[in-house]
GUTI-867345 format. One record per residue (C-alpha): residue number from 0; x, y, z. Coordinates in steps of 0.05 Angstrom, whole numbers, plus 5000, padded with zeros to 4 digits. Example, Ala and Ser with C-alpha at 12.3 -4.5 7.8 and 13.67 -1.06 7.14 Angstrom:
// residues 2
{0,{5246,4910,5156}}
{1,{5273,4979,5143}}
This chain:
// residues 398
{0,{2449,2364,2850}}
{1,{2523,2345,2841}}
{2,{2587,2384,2847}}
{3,{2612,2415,2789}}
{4,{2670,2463,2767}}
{5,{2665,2508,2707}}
{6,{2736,2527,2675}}
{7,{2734,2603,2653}}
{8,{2783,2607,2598}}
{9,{2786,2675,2582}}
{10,{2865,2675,2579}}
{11,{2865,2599,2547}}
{12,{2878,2539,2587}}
{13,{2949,2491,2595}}
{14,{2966,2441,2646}}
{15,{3009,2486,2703}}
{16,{2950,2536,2693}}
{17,{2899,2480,2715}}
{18,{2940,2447,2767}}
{19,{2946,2513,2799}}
{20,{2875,2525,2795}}
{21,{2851,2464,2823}}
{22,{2909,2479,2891}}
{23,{2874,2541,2893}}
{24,{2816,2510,2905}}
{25,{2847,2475,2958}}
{26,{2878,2401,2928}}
{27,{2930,2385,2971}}
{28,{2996,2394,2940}}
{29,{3039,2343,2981}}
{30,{2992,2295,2962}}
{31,{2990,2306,2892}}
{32,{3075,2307,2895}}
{33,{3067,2242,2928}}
{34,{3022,2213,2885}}
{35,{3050,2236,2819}}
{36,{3127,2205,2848}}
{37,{3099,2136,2857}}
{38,{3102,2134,2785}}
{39,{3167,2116,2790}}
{40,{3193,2192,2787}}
{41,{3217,2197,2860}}
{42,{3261,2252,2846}}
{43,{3205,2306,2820}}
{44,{3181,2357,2864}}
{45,{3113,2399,2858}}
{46,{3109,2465,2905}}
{47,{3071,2517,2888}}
{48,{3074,2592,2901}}
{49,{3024,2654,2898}}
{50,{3033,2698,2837}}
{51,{3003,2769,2810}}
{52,{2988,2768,2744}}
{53,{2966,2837,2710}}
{54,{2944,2854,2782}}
{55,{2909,2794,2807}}
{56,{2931,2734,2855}}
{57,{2940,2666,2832}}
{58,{2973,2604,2841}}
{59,{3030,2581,2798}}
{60,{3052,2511,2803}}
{61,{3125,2494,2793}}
{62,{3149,2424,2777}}
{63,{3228,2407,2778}}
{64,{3259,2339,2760}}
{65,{3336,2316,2729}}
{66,{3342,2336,2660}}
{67,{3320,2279,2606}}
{68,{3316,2262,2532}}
{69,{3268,2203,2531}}
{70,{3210,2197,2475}}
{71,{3146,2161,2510}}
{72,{3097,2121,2478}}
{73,{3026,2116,2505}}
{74,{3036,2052,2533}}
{75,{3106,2074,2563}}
{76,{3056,2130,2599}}
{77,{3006,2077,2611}}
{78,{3044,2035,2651}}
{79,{3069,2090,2698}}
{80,{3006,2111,2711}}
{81,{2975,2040,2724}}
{82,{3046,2028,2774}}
{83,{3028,2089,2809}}
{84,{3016,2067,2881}}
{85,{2975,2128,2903}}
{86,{2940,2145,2844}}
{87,{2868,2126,2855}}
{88,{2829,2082,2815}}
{89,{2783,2142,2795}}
{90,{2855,2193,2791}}
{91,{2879,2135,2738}}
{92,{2820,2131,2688}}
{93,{2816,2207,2682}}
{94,{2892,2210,2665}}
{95,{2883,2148,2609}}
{96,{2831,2197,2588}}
{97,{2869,2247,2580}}
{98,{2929,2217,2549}}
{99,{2888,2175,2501}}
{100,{2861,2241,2476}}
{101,{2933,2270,2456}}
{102,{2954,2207,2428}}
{103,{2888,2203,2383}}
{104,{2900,2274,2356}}
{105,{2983,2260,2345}}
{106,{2976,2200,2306}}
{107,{2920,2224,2260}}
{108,{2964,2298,2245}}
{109,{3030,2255,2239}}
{110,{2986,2202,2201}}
{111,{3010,2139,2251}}
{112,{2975,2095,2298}}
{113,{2973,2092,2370}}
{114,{3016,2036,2382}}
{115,{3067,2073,2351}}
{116,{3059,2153,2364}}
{117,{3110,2189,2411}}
{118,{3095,2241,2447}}
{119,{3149,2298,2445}}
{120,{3122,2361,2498}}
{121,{3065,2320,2534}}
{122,{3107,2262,2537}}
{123,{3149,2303,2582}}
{124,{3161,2296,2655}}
{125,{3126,2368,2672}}
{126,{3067,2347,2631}}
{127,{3060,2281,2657}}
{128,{3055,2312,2731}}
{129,{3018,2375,2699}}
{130,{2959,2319,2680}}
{131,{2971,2258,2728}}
{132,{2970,2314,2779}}
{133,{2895,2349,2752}}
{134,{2879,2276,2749}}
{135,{2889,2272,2823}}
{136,{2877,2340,2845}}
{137,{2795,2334,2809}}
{138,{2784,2269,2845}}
{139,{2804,2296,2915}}
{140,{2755,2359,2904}}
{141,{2699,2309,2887}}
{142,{2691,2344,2814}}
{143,{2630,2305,2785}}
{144,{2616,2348,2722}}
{145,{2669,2395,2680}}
{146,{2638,2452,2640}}
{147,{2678,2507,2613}}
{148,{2677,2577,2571}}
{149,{2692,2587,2493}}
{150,{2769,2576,2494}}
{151,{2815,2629,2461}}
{152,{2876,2599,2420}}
{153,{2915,2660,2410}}
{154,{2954,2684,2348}}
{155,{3019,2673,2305}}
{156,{3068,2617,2312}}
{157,{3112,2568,2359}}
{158,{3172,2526,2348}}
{159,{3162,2451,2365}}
{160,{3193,2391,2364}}
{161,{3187,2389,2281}}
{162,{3187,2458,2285}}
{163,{3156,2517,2267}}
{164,{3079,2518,2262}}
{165,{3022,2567,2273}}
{166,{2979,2571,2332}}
{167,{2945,2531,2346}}
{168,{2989,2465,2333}}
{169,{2959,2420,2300}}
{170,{2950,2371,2352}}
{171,{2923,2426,2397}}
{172,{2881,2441,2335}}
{173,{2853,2366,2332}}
{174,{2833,2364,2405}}
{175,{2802,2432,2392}}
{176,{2756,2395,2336}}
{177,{2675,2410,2369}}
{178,{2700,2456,2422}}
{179,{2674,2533,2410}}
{180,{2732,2572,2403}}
{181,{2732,2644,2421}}
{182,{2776,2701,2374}}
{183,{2844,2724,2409}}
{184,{2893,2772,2375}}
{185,{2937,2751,2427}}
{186,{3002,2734,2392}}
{187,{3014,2677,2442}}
{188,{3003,2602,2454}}
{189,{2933,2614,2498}}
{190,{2923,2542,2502}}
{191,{2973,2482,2497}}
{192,{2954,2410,2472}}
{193,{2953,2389,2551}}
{194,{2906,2447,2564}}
{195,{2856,2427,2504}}
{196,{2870,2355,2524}}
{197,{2839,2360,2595}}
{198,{2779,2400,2562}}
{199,{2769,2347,2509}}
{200,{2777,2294,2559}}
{201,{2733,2312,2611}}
{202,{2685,2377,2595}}
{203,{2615,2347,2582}}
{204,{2592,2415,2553}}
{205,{2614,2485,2536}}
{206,{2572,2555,2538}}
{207,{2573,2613,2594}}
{208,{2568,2593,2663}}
{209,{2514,2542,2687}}
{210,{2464,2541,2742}}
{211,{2498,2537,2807}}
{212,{2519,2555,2882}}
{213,{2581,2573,2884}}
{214,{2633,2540,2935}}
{215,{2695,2566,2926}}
{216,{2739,2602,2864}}
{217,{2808,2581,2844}}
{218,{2857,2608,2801}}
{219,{2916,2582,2765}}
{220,{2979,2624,2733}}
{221,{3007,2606,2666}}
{222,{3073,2624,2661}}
{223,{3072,2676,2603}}
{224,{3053,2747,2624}}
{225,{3002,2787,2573}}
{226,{3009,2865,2567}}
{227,{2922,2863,2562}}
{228,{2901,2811,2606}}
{229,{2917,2763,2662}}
{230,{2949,2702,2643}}
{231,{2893,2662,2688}}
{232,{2850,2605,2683}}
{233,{2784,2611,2736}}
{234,{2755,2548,2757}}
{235,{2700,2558,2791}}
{236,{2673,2504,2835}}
{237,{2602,2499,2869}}
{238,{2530,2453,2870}}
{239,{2487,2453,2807}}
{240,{2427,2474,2814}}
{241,{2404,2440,2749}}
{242,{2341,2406,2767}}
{243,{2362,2331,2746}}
{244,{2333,2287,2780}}
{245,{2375,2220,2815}}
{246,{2417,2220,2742}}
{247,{2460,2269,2769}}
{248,{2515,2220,2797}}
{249,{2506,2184,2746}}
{250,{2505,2205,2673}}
{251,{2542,2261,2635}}
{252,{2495,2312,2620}}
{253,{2502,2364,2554}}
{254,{2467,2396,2504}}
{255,{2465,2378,2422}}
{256,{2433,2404,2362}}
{257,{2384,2355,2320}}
{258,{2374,2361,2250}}
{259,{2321,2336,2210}}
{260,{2286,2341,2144}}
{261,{2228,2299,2118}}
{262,{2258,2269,2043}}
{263,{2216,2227,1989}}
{264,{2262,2246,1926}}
{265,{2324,2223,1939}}
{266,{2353,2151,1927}}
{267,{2378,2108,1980}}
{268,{2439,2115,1950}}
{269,{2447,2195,1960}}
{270,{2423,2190,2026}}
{271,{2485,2144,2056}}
{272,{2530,2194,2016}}
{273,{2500,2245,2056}}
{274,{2505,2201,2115}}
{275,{2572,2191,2105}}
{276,{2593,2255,2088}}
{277,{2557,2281,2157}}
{278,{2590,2228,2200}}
{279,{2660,2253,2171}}
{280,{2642,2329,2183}}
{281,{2630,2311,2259}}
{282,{2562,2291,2275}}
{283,{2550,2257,2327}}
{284,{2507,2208,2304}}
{285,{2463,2197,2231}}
{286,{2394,2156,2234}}
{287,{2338,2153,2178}}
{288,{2272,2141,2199}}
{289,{2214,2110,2153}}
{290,{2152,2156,2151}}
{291,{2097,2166,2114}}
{292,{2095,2248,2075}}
{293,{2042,2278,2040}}
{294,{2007,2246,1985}}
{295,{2018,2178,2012}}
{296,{2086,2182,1993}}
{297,{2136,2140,2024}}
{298,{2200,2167,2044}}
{299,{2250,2178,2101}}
{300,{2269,2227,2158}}
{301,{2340,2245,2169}}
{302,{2368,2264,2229}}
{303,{2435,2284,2248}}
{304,{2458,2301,2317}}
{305,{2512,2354,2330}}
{306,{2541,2412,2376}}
{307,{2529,2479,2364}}
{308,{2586,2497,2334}}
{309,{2584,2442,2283}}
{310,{2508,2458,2263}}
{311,{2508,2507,2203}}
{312,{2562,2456,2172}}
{313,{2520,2404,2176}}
{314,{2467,2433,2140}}
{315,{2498,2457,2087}}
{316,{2519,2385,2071}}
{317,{2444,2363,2079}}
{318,{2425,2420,2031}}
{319,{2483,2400,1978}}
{320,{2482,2329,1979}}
{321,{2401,2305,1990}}
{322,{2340,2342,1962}}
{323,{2320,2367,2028}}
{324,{2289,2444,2018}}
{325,{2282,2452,2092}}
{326,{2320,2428,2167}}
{327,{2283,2439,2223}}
{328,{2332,2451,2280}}
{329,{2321,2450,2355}}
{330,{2377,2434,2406}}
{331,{2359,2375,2458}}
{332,{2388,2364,2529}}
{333,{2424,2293,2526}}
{334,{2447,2255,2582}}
{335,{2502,2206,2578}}
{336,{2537,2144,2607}}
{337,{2606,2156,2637}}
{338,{2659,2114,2585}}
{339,{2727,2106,2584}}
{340,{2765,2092,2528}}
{341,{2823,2043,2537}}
{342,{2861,1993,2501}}
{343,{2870,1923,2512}}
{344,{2925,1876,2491}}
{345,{2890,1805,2471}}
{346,{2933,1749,2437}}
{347,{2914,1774,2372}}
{348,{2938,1846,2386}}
{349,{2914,1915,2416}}
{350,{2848,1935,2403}}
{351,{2808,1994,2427}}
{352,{2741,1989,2459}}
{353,{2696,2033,2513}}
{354,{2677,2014,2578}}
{355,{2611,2042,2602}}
{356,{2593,2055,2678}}
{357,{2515,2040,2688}}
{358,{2475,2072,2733}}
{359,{2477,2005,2786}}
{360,{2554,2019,2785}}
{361,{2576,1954,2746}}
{362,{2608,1967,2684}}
{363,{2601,1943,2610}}
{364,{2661,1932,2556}}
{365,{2653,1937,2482}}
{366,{2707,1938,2431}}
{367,{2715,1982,2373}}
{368,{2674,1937,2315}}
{369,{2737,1976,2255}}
{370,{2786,1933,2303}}
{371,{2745,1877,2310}}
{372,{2744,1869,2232}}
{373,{2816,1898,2217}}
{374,{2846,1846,2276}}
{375,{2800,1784,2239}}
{376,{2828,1798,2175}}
{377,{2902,1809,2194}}
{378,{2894,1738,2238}}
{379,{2850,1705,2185}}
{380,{2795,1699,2230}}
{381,{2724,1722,2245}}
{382,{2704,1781,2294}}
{383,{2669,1737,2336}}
{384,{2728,1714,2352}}
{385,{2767,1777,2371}}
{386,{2711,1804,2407}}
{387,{2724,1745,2449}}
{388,{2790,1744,2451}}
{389,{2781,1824,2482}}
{390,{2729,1816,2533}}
{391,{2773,1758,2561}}
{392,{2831,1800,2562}}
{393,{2788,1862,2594}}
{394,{2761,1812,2645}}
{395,{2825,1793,2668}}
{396,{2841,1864,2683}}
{397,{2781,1878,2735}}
């Protein structure tokens, strides 16, 4: 068994809405104010207050600071995060998490890298606290596993920093990629790009509400009020009663749906185009498996692992692009090392890579082989070399 908390997004999900939650719950709110001002942002303040919303109680957090007009980059957030004196160790990776996330989706909609994409509303002061202090607030509960509902986007448009746009933004939109969305005629923002980045982040699957005991219920106000609904997010928090073994503690279970067909006419070639064109739709992973079919013909099995919501997609482009004439499909539980990813600075540059907790508790770095090639090439030499280069530089860092 392990403690988990399953976010209920009936009304969407944003950073003040989880904050609140997770207070309601019973984090400490003094201590998340402390922790997020040892960033270096002594002058914030974090108090929180009880609410109704459409008749029911919750908790609305309220962050104040001095008016600014500054433009972070992720390593501008990075560095206040890793200068934080009372942030914890565990508090610290789940907020790189998180930010890593909305920098990932805003330099692929705006088409730049990470080095160099600001953030405009996350990289705010109120959103820094909103997910330094969730960062915090999950650690001090002891949340080992994040589940959560279908999440609702709402309806119509917003004005941003490059102005207007419809809902959901597009960077909301990108962290929303393999999450099940729910329908909302809502003509609201239901969830904000910090809301979808804390799902994206740290959810390990999505569905209705999994086995468990329940402990206690939270819930957190967002700051709108809805003429049909409450403007809550539920977190409910409790033991799983998942049967799974000593793993619980130590892997990140979900669920995925396989794929696979049994192929003997198609040419090596089609099959990495279908490959290819799978891996770019969202699979998780693409493998082809020698086997022996009828006749004593040789020929291949390919499989493609995705979620749920990403399944019919994928087999349309087996059907189009292969000669497959039938998938069998059957959805698998999967357990899964915790990872973060992070980037290190080595003397040949940044480069991204994962670092994997095992089950003994020490913990394994890889880099990102795309940067291990790109970085060779720009410094005219090998990967072996970068790859070096990197786990030096992590090393250093532990």
């Amino acid at each position: 068994m392990g403690q988990i908390a399953y976010f209920d997004c009936i009304s969407g999900i944003s950073g003040d809405m989880t904050l609140g939650a997770l207070v309601d719950l019973g984090a400490d709110i003094a201590c998340i104010e402390s922790a997020v001002r040892s960033m270096g942002l002594p002058e914030l303040t974090i108090r929180s207050e009880t609410v109704k919303k459409h008749g029911f109680r919750a908790i609305s957090v309220l962050i104040e600071h001095p008016p600014e007009h500054a433009h972070r980059h992720l390593h501008h957030i990075t560095e206040m995060i890793d200068k934080a004196s009372e942030v914890s160790k565990a508090a610290k990776e789940i907020a790189h998490r998180i930010f890593l996330k909305v920098a990932e989706a805003e330099a692929k909609v705006h088409g730049s890298t990470l080095e160099k994409v600001h953030f405009h509303e996350v990289g705010a002061i109120d959103s820094i606290a909103d997910i330094v202090g969730t960062a915090v607030a999950m650690d001090s509960l002891g949340i080992q596993r994040i589940s959560a509902s279908a999440v609702p986007t709402g309806t119509g448009e917003i004005k941003i920093a490059h102005g207007r746009v419809s809902i959901p933004a597009p960077a909301t939109a990108e962290l929303l990629q393999g999450i099940p969305l729910v329908s909302s005629d809502i003509r609201a923002e239901l969830t904000t790009p910090t809301g979808a980045a804390i799902l994206k982040a740290c959810a390990t699957n999505f569905g209705p509400l999994p086995s468990m005991t329940i402990k206690s219920v939270g819930y957190g106000a967002g700051s709108m009020d809805l003429d049909v609904q409450a403007n809550v997010l539920r977190v409910i928090l409790g033991e799983s009663t998942e049967d799974q073994g000593d793993l619980t503690s130590q892997t990140e279970p979900d669920r995925v749906v396989m794929l696979e067909t049994n192929i003997d006419d198609s040419t090596p070639e089609q099959l990495a185009d279908c490959a290819t064109r799978l891996l770019s739709a969202g699979a998780l992973d693409v493998f082809q498996t020698p086997c022996t079919m009828k006749k004593g013909r040789a020929g291949v099995i390919l499989t493609a692992m995705t979620t749920l919501t990403r399944a019919s997609l994928l087999e349309n482009i087996i059907f189009e692009h292969s000669t497959a004439i039938g998938i069998r499909r059957y959805q698998a539980d999967r357990h899964k090392l915790p990872r973060e990813a992070i980037i290190i600075d080595t003397e040949y540059g940044p480069v991204r890579g994962k670092v994997v907790q095992l089950p003994s508790g020490d913990r394994r770095f890889t880099i990102e082989d795309d940067d291990a090639r790109t970085l060779a090439t720009s410094n005219q030499t090998n990967a072996t070399e970068i790859r070096r280069a990197a786990t030096a530089a992590y090393t250093k860092t532990t």
